[in-house]
N, C-alpha and C positions, 0 to 999 in steps of 0.2 A: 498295865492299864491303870492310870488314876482319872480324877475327876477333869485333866488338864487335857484328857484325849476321848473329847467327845463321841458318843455311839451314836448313829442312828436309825431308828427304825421303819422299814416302809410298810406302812399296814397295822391300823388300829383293831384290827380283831379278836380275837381269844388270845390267836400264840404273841401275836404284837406286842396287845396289851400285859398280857401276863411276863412279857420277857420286861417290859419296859419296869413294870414296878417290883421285879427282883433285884435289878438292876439299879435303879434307883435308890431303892431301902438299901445296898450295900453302898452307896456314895458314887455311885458313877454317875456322871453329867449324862444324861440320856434324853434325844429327840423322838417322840411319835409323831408322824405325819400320815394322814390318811385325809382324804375329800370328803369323805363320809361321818366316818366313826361311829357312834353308835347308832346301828340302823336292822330293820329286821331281815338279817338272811334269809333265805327259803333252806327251809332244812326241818329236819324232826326239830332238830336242839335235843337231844337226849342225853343224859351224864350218865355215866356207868356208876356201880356202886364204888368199882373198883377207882375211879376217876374224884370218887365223892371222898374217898378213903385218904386220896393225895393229896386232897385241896378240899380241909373241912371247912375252909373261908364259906363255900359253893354249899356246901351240905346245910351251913349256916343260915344259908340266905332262903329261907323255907319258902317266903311270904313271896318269892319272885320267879317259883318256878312251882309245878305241880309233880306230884308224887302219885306214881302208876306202879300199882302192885296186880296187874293183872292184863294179861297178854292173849291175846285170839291169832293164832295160826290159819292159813287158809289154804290149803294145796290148790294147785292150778283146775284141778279134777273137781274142786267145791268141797272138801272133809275140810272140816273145823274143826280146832281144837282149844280150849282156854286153860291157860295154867297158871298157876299164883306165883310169881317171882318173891323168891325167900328174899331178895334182896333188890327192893325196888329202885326205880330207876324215873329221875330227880329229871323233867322235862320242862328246859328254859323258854321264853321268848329271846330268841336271839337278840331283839334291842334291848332286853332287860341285864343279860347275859354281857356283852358287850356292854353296853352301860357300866355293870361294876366293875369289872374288869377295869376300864379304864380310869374308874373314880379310883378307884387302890393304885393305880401308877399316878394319876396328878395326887393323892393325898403322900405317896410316896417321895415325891419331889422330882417326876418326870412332868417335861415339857412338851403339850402334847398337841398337836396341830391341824388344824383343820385345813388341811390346803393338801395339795395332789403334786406330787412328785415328777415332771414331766423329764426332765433327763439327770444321771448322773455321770458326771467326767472325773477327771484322775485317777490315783491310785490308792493302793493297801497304806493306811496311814495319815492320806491326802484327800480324801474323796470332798468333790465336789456336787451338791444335790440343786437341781434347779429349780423354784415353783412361781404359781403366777406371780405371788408376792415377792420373792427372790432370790438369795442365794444362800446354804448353809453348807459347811464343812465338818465332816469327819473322821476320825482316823479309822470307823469301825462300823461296817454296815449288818442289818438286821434286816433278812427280803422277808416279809409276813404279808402279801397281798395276794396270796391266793396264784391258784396254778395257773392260771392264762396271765399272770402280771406282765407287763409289757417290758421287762428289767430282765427274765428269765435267759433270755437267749445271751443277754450280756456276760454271763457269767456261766451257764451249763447250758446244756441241750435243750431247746425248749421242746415243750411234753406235745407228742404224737396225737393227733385224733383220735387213732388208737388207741392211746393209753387216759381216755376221757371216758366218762358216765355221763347222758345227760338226763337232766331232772327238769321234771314242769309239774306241778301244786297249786292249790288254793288255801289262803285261810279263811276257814268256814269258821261265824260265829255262831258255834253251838256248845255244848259240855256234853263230854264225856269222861270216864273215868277209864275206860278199854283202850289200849293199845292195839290195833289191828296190823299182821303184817302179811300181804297175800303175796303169794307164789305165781308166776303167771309162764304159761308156756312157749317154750319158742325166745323168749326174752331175757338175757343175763342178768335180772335185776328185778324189782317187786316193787310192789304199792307198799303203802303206809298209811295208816293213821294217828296220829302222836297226840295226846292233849295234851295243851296249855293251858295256862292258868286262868283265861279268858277269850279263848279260842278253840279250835283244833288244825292241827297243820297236817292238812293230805295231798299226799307225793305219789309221783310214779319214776322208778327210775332206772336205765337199760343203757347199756356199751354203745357207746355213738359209731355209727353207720350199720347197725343190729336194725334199726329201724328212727325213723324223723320223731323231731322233739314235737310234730303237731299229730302223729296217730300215738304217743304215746300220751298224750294228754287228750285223746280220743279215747284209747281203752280206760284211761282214769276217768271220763265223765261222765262213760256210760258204765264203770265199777263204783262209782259213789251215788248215780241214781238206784241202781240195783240191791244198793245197799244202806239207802232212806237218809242220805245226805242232801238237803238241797242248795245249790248256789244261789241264792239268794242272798246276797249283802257280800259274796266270796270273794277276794282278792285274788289272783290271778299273779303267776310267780315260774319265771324256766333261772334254770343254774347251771352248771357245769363243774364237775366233781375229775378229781384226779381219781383214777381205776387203773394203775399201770400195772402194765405187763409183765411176764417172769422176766426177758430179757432186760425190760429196761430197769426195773427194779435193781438188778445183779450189776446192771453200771452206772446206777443213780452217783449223781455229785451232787452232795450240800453243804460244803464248808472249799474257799479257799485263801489264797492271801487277803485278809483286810476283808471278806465277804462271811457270810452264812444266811443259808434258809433255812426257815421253820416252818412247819404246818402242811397246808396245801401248799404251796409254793415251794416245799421240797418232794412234794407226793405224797404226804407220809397218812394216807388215806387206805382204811382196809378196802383191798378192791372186791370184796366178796360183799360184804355188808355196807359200804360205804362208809360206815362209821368213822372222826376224823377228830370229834373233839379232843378225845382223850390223848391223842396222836399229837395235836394239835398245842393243847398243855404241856405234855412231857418235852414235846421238844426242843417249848419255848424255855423250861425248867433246865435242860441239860444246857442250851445255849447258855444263858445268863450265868449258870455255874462255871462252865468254863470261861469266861470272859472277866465273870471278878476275880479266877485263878492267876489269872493272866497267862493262861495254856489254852487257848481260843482253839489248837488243834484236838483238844482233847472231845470235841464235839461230837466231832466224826466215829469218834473211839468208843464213845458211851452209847453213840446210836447203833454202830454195828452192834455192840457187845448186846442193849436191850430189846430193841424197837424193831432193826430191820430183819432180825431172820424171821419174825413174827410175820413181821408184810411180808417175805420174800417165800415163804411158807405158801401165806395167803395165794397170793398171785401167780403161786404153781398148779394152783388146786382148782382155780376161778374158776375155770371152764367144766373140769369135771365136777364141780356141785352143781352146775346147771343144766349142762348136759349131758353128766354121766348118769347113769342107770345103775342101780341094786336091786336085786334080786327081780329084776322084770320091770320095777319102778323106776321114775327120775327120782335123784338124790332128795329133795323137797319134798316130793310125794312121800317115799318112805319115812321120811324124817319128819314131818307131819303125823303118818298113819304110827309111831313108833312111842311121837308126845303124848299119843292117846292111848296107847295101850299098856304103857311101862312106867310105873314110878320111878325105878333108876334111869330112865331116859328121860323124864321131866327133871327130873334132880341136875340132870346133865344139862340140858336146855336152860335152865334157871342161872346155872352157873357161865352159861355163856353171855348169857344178857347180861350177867351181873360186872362180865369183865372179868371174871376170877380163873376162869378155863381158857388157856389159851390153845392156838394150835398145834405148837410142839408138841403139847403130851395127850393130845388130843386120841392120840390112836390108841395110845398106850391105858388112854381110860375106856377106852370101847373095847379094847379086850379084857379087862379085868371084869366090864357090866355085861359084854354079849352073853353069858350065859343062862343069868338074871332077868336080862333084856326079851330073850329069845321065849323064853317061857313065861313071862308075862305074857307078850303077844299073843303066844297061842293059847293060853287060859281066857281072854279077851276075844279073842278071835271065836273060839268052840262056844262062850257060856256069854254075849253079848244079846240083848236083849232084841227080840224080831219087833221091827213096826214095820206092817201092813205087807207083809212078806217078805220082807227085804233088810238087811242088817241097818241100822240105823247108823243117819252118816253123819251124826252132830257129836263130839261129844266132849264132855264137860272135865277138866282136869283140878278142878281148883281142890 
């Protein structure tokens, strides 16, 4: 691969972006095309510490994203709980986010296009891309347009209803400095509260055909009145998140002759949490690595080896963190009532937000803390303070 055999990329977003000015900083002739380009998603935007760690560009950029060192839990049953994240977690405007992103690929010497990609014809080597303006050729395609992209089926399976989350939000012009994230029953998925730097972005978001994207933006209207939000000035926002399932996870395809996807548009979305940027970054990172190797196969190989037993993990477990039960509780219940009672289990929590705890060794850290864990609780449980007869059901972690 030299600069004689042009790349090109469909979708200016994080991985887009981020693939196109790796790409470019090493001398490849590289094309972004997106209709959009920097525009504001509907999404938290949230960066892991672990995310910030990869890409200190992001950690850098202080002045364009806000800094949330402090988290409110909410079980479906109403128990709150707030805890300090030892390692807070850097929460973008996605147009701001996108923005640099794509300024580091044009300052990089990517060319980068505002026009919308309506068909691509030829082959690995030859590809043909067609837009309202005209025609462009590449020996090397880049799919970064998200899981529904219309390109999808050309080249893999395209992604199941099934294997969807859908999300409806507002951004509400208020300030906070709390991160809210509530538990909700009956629903594989939660609300959100995320501030931004001069907003707040609030989400609700659940397994499509679980329930319609217009009562899930029903229980969010009447959970952000309940909870002293008012819409007033609020923009109004539905999405659509990759969430796939064990099976499809285990036969996902994202790399073939002459092709590769990155991001959402290869799934690479935890379907527990949602969470997609960091997913999103890394994969646009491994791609561009392999591509100035000129072992474009080695993509595939760096994602099995890091990325997908992580989601394929995730996606075995989905359903039993939402609907399975511990010790008489749903999974969230207990894992709410667990934040409140044990500092090895906020330590543990902290570390998941942070990005540093994955689920591999997940298990293997709850049995080395269950016995720690287990006696916190019941020290909390027997010596918790009574209001008004009744154990009090708020409690504070920081």
């Amino acid at each position: 691969m030299t600069s004689h055999h042009p790349i090109a990329i469909i979708g200016g977003g994080p991985a887009g972006a981020l693939a196109a000015s790796l790409l470019a900083a090493a001398g490849r002739d590289v094309s972004v095309f997106d209709e959009k380009l920097a525009w504001e998603k509907p999404c938290g935007g949230g960066l892991t510490w672990k995310a910030l760690q990869q890409y200190p560009f992001l950690a850098e950029a202080g002045a364009q994203s806000k800094s949330v060192e402090h988290c409110e839990l909410i079980s479906s049953c109403g128990q709150r709980v707030r805890l300090r994240l030892q390692h807070p977690v850097a929460v973008f405007s996605r147009l701001a986010l996108n923005g640099l992103l794509l300024e580091r690929a044009r300052s990089a010497g990517a060319n980068v296009y505002r026009e919308r990609v309506t068909s691509i014809g030829g082959s690995a080597g030859d590809w043909r891309l067609a837009t309202p303006h005209g025609e462009y050729s590449a020996s090397h395609l880049v799919i970064a347009a998200g899981a529904r992209n219309p390109f999808r089926g050309q080249f893999a399976a395209p992604i199941s209803p099934h294997d969807l989350m859908a999300t409806a939000g507002y951004f509400i012009p208020v300030h906070t400095a709390l991160m809210q994230i509530q538990f909700l029953s009956g629903i594989s998925g939660y609300i959100w509260v995320f501030p931004r730097p001069d907003h707040v972005s609030a989400g609700i978001a659940g397994k499509m055909g679980e329930t319609s994207t217009r009562a899930l933006r029903h229980l969010l209207e009447q959970w952000l009145d309940q909870n002293g939000f008012s819409l007033d000035g609020a923009t109004f926002y539905s999405h659509i998140l990759p969430s796939l399932r064990a099976q499809t996870m285990e036969a996902l395809e994202v790399s073939g002759d002459g092709w590769a996807m990155v991001g959402d548009s290869a799934g690479l979305v935890d379907p527990i949490t949602g969470e997609g940027l960091y997913y999103a970054l890394r994969s646009a990172e491994l791609c561009a690595e392999a591509l100035v190797a000129e072992r474009p196969q080695d993509y595939k190989q760096r994602l099995e080896e890091e990325v997908l037993p992580e989601l394929r993990l995730a996606a075995r477990v989905c359903d039993r963190f939402y609907r399975g039960q511990v010790f008489g509780d749903s999974v969230p219940e207990r894992m709410v009532a667990l934040t409140a009672q044990s500092d090895k289990f906020r330590e543990l929590m902290s570390d998941l937000f942070a990005g540093i705890q994955g689920y591999r060794d997940l298990k293997a850290r709850l049995f080395r803390i269950l016995p720690t864990v287990m006696a916190e609780g019941l020290a909390t449980t027997l010596f918790r303070p009574l209001r008004s007869g009744s154990l009090a059901p708020t409690t504070s972690a920081e």
